[in-house]
Backbone as XML, in Angstrom:
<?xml version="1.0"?>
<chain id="A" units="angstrom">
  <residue number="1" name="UNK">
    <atom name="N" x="-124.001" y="-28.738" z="133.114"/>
    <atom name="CA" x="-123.867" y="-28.123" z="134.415"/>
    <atom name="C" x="-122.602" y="-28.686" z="135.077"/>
  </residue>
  <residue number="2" name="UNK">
    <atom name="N" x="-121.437" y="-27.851" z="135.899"/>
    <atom name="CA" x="-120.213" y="-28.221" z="136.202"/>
    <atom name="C" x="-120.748" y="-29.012" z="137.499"/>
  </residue>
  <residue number="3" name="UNK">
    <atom name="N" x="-119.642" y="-29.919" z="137.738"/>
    <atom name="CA" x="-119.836" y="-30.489" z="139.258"/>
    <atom name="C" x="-119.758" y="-29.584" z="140.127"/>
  </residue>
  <residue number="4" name="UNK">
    <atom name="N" x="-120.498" y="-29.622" z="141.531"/>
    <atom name="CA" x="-120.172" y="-28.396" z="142.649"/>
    <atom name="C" x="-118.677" y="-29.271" z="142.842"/>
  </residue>
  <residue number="5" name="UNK">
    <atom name="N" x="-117.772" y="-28.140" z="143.559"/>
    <atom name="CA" x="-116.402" y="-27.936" z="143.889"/>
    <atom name="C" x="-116.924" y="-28.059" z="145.642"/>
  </residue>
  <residue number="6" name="UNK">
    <atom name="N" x="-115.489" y="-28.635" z="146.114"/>
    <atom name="CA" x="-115.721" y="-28.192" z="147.625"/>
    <atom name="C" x="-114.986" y="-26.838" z="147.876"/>
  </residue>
  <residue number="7" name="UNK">
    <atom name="N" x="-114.960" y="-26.518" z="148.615"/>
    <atom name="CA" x="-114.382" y="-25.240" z="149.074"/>
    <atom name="C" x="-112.642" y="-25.374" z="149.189"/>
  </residue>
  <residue number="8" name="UNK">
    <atom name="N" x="-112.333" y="-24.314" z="148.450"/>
    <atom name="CA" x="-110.829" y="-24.244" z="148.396"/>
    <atom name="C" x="-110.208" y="-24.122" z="149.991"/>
  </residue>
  <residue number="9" name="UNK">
    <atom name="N" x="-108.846" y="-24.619" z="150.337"/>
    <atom name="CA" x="-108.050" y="-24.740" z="151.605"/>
    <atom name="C" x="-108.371" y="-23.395" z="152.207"/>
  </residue>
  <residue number="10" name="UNK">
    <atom name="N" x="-108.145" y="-22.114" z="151.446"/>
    <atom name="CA" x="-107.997" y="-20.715" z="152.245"/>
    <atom name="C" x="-109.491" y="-20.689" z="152.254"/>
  </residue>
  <residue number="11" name="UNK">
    <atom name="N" x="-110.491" y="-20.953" z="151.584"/>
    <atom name="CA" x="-112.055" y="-20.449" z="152.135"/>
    <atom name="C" x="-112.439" y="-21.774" z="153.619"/>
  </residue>
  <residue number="12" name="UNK">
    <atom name="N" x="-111.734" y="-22.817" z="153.519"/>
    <atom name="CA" x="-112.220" y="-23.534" z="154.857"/>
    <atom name="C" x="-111.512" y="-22.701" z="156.085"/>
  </residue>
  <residue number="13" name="UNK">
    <atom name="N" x="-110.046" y="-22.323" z="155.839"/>
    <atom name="CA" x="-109.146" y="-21.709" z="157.472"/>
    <atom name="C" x="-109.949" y="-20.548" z="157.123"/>
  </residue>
  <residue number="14" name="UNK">
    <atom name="N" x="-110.234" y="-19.426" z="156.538"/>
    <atom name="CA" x="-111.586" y="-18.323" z="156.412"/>
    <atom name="C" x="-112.550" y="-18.679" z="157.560"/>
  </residue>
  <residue number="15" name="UNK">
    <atom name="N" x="-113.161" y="-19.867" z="156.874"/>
    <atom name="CA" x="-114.487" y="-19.874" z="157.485"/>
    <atom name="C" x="-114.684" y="-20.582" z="158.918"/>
  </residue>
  <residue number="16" name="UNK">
    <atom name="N" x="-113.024" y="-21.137" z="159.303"/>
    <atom name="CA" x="-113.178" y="-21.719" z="160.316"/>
    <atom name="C" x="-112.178" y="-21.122" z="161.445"/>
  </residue>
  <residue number="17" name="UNK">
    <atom name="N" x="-111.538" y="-20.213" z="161.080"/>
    <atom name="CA" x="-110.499" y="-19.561" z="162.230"/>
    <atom name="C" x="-111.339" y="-18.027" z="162.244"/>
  </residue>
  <residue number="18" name="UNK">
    <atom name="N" x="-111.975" y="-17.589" z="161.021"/>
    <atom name="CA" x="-112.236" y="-15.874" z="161.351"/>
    <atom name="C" x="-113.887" y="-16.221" z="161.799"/>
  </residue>
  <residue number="19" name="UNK">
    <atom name="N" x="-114.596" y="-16.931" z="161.455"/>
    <atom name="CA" x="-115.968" y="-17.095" z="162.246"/>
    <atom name="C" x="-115.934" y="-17.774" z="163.750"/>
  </residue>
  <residue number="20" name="UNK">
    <atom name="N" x="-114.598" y="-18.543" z="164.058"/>
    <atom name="CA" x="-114.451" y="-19.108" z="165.198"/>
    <atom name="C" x="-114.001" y="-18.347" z="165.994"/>
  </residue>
  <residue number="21" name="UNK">
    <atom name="N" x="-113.015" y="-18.904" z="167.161"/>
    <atom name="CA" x="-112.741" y="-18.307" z="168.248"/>
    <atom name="C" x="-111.343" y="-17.573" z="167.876"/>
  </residue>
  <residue number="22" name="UNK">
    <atom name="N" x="-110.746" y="-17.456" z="167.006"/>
    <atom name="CA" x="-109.961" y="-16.685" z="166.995"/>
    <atom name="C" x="-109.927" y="-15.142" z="166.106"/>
  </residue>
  <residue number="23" name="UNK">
    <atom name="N" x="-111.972" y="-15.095" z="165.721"/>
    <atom name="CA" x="-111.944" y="-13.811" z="165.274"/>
    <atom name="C" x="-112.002" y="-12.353" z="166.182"/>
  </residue>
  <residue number="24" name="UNK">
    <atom name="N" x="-112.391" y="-12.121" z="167.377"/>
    <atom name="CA" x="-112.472" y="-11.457" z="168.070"/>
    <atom name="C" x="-110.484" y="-10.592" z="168.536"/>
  </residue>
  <residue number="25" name="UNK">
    <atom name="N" x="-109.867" y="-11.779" z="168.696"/>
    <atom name="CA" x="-108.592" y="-11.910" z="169.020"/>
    <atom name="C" x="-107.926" y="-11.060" z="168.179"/>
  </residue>
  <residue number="26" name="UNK">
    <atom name="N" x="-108.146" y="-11.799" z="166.372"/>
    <atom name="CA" x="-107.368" y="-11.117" z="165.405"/>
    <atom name="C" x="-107.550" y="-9.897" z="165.354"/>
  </residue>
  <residue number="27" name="UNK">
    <atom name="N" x="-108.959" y="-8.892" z="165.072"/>
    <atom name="CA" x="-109.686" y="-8.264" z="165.102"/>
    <atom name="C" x="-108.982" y="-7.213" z="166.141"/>
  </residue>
  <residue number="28" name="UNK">
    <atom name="N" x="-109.136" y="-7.525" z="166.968"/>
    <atom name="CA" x="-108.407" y="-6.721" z="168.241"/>
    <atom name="C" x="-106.985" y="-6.157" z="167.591"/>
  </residue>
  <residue number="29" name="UNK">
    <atom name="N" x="-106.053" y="-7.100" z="167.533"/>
    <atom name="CA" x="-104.799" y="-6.738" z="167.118"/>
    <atom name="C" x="-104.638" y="-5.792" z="165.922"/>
  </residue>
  <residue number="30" name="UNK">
    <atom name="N" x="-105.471" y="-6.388" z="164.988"/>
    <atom name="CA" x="-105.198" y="-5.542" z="164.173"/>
    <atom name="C" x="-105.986" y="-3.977" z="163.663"/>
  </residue>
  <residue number="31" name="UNK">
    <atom name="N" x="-106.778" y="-3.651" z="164.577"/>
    <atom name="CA" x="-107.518" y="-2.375" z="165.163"/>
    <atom name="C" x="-106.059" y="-1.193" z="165.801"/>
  </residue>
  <residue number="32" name="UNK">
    <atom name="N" x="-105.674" y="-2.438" z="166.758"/>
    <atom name="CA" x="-104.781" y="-2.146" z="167.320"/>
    <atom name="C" x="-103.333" y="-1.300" z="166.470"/>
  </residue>
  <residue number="33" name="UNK">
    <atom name="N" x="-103.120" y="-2.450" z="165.674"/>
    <atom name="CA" x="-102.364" y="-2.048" z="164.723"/>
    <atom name="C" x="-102.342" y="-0.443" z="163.855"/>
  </residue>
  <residue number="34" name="UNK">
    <atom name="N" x="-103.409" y="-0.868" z="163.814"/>
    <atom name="CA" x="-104.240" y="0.355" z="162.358"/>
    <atom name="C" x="-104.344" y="1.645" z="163.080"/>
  </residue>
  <residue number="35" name="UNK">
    <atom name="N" x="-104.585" y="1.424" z="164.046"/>
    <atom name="CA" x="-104.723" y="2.809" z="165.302"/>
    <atom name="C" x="-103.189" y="3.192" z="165.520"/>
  </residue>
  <residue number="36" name="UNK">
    <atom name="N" x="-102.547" y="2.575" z="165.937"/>
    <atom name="CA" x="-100.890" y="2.920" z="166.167"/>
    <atom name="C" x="-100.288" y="3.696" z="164.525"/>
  </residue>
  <residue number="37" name="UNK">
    <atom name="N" x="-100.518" y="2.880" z="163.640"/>
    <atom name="CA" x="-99.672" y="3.031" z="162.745"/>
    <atom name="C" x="-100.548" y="4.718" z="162.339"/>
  </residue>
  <residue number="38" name="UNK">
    <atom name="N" x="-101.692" y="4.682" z="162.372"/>
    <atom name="CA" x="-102.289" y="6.300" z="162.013"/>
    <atom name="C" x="-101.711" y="7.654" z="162.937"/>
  </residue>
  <residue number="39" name="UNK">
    <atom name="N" x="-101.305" y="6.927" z="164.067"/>
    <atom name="CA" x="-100.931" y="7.854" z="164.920"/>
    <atom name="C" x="-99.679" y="8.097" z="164.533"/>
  </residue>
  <residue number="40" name="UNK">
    <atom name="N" x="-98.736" y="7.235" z="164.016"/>
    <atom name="CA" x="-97.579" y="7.727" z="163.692"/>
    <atom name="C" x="-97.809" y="8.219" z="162.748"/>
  </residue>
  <residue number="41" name="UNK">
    <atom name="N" x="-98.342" y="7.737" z="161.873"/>
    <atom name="CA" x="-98.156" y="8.758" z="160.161"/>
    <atom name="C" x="-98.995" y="10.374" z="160.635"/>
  </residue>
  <residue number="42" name="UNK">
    <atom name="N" x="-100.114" y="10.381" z="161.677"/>
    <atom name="CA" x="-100.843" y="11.760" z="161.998"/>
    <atom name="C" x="-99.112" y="12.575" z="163.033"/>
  </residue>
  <residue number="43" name="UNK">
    <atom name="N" x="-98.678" y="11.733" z="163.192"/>
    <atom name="CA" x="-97.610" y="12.585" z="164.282"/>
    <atom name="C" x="-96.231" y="13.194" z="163.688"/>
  </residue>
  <residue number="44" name="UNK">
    <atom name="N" x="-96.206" y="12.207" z="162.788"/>
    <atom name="CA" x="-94.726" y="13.372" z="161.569"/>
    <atom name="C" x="-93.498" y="12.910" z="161.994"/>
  </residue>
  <residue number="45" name="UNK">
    <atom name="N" x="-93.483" y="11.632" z="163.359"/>
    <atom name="CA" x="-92.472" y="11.159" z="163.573"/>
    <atom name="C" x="-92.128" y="12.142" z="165.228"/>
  </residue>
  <residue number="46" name="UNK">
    <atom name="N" x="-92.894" y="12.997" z="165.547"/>
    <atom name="CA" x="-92.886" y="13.838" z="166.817"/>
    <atom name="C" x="-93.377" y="12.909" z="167.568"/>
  </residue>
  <residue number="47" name="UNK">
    <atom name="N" x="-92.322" y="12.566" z="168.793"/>
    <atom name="CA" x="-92.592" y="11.644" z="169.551"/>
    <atom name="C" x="-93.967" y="12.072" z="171.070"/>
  </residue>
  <residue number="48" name="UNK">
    <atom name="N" x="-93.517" y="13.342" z="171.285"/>
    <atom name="CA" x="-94.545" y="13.893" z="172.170"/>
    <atom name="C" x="-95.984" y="13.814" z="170.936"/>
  </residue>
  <residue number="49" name="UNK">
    <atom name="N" x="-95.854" y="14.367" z="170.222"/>
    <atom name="CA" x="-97.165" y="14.611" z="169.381"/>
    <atom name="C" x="-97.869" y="13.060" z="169.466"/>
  </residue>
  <residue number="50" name="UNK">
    <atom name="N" x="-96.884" y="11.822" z="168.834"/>
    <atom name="CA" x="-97.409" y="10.895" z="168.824"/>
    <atom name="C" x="-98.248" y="10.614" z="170.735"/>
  </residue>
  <residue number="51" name="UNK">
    <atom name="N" x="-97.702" y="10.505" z="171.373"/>
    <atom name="CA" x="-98.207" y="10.281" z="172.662"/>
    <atom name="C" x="-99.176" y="11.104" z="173.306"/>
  </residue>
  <residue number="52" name="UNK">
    <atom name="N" x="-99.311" y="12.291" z="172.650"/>
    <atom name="CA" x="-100.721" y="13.287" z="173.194"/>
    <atom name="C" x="-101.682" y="12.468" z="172.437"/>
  </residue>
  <residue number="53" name="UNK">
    <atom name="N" x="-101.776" y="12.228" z="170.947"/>
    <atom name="CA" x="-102.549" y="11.560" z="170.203"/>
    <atom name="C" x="-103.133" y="10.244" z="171.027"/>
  </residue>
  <residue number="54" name="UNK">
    <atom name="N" x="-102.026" y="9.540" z="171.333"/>
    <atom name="CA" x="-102.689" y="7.924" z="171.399"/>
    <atom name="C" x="-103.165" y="8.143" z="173.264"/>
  </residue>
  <residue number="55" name="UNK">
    <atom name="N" x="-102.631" y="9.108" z="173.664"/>
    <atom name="CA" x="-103.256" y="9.713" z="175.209"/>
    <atom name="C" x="-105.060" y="9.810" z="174.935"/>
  </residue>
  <residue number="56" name="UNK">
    <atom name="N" x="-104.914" y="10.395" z="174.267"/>
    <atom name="CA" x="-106.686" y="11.668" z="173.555"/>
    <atom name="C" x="-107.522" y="10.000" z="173.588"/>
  </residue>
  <residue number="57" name="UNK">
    <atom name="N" x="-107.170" y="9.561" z="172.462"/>
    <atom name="CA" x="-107.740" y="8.304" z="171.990"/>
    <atom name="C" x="-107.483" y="7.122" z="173.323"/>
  </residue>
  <residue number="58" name="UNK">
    <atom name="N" x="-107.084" y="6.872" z="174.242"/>
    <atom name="CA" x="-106.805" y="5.883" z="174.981"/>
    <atom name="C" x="-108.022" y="6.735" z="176.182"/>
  </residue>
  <residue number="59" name="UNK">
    <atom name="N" x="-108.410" y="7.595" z="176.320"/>
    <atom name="CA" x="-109.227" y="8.760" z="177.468"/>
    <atom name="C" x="-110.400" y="8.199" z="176.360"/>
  </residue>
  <residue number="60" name="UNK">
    <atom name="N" x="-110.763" y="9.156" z="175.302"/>
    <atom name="CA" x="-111.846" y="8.747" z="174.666"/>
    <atom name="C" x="-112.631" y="6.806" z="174.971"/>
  </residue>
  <residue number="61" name="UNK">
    <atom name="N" x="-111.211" y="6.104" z="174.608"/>
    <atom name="CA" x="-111.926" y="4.978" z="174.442"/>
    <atom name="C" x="-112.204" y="4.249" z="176.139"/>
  </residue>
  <residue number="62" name="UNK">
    <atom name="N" x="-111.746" y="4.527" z="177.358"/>
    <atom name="CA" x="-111.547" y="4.551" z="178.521"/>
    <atom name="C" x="-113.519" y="4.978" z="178.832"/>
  </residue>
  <residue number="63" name="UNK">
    <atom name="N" x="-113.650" y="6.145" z="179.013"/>
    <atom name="CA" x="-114.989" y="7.452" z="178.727"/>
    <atom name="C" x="-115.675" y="5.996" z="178.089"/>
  </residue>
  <residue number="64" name="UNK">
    <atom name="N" x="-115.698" y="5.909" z="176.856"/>
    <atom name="CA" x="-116.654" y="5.012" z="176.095"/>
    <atom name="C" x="-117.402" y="4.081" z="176.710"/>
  </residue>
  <residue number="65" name="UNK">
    <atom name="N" x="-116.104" y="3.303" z="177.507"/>
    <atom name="CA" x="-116.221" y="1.774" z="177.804"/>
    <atom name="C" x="-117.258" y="2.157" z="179.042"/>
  </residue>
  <residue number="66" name="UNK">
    <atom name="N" x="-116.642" y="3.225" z="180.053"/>
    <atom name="CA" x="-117.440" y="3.063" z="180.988"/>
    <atom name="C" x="-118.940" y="3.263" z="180.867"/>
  </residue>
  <residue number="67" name="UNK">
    <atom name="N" x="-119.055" y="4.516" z="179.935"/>
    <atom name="CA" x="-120.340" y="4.748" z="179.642"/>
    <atom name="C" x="-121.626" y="3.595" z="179.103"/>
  </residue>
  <residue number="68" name="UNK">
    <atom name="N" x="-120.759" y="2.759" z="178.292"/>
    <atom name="CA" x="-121.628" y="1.213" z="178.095"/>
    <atom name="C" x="-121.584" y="0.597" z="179.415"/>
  </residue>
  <residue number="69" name="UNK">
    <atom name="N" x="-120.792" y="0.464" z="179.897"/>
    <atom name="CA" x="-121.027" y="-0.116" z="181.396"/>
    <atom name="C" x="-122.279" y="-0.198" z="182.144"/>
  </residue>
  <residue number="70" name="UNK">
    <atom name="N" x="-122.406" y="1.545" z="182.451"/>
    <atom name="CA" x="-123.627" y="2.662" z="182.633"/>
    <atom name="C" x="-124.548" y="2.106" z="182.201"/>
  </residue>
  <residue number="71" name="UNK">
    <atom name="N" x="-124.698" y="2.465" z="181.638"/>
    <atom name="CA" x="-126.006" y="1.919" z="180.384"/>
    <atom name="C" x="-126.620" y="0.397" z="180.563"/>
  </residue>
  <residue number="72" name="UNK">
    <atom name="N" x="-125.745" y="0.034" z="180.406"/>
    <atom name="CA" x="-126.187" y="-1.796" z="180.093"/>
    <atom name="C" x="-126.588" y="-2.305" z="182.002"/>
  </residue>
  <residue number="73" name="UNK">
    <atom name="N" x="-125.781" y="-1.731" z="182.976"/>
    <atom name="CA" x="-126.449" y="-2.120" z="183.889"/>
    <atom name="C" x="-127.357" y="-1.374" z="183.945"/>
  </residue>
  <residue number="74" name="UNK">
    <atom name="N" x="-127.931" y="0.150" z="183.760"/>
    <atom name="CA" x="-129.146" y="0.472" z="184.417"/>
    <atom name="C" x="-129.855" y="0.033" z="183.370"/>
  </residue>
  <residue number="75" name="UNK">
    <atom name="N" x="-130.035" y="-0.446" z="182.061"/>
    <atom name="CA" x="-130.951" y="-1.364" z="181.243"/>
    <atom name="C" x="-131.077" y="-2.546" z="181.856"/>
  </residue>
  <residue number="76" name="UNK">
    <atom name="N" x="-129.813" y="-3.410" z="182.541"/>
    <atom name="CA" x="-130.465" y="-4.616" z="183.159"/>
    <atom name="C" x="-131.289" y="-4.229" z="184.163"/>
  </residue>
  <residue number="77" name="UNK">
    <atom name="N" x="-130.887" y="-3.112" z="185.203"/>
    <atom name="CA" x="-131.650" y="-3.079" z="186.418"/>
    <atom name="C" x="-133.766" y="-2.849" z="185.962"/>
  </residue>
  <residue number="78" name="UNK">
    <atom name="N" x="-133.142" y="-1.713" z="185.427"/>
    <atom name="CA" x="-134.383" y="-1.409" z="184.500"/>
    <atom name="C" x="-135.774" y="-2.434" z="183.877"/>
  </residue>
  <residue number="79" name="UNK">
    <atom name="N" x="-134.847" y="-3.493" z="183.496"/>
    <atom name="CA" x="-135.642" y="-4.383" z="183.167"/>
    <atom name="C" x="-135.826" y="-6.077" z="184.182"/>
  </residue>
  <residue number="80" name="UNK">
    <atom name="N" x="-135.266" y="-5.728" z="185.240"/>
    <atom name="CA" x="-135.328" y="-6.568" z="186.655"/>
    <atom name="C" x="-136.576" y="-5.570" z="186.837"/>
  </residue>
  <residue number="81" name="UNK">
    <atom name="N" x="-136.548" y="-4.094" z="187.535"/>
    <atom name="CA" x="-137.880" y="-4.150" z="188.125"/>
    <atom name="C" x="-138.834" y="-4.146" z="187.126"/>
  </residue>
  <residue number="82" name="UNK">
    <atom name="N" x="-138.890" y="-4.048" z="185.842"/>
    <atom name="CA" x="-140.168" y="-4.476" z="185.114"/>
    <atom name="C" x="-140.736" y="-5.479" z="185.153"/>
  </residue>
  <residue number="83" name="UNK">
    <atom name="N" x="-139.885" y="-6.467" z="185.448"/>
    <atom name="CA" x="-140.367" y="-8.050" z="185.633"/>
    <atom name="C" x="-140.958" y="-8.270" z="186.867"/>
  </residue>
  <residue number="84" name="UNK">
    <atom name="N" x="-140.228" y="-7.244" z="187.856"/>
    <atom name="CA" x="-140.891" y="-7.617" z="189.301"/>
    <atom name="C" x="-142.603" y="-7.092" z="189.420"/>
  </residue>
  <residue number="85" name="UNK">
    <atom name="N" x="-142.644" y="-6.341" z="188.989"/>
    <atom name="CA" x="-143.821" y="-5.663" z="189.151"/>
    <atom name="C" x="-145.154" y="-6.250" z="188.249"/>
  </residue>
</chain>
């Protein structure tokens, strides 16, 4: 039976920068990224086209956010007067 190994250099910064506080961060950016760069390759290099696109998608995700907003407070309120009663 081989000796256990410790964990190679790239599986410790893995397990300690993308499970830590700087996964949310990276994550972001590179969403970010991936979204921009689709819009250019969906736009053909048309600069209006590109900007109706990332318009559509910036409204959509705007709409989204608030709607969780919505939601999550009338679920908190929701579950304040259940407790009261």
């Amino acid at each position: 039976m081989p000796p256990v190994q410790d964990k190679s250099l790239l599986e410790k910064f893995l397990s300690s920068s993308l499970m830590g506080k700087m996964a949310m961060p990276l994550i972001f950016i590179a969403a970010i990224l991936v979204i921009v760069g689709i819009d250019l390759l969906l736009s053909w290099n048309d600069f209006s086209g590109f900007f109706k696109i990332l318009g559509i998608e910036l409204l959509v995700a705007v709409v989204v956010w608030i709607l969780k907003l919505v939601f999550s407070k009338s679920k908190t309120s929701d579950d304040s007067v259940d407790s009261e009663v």
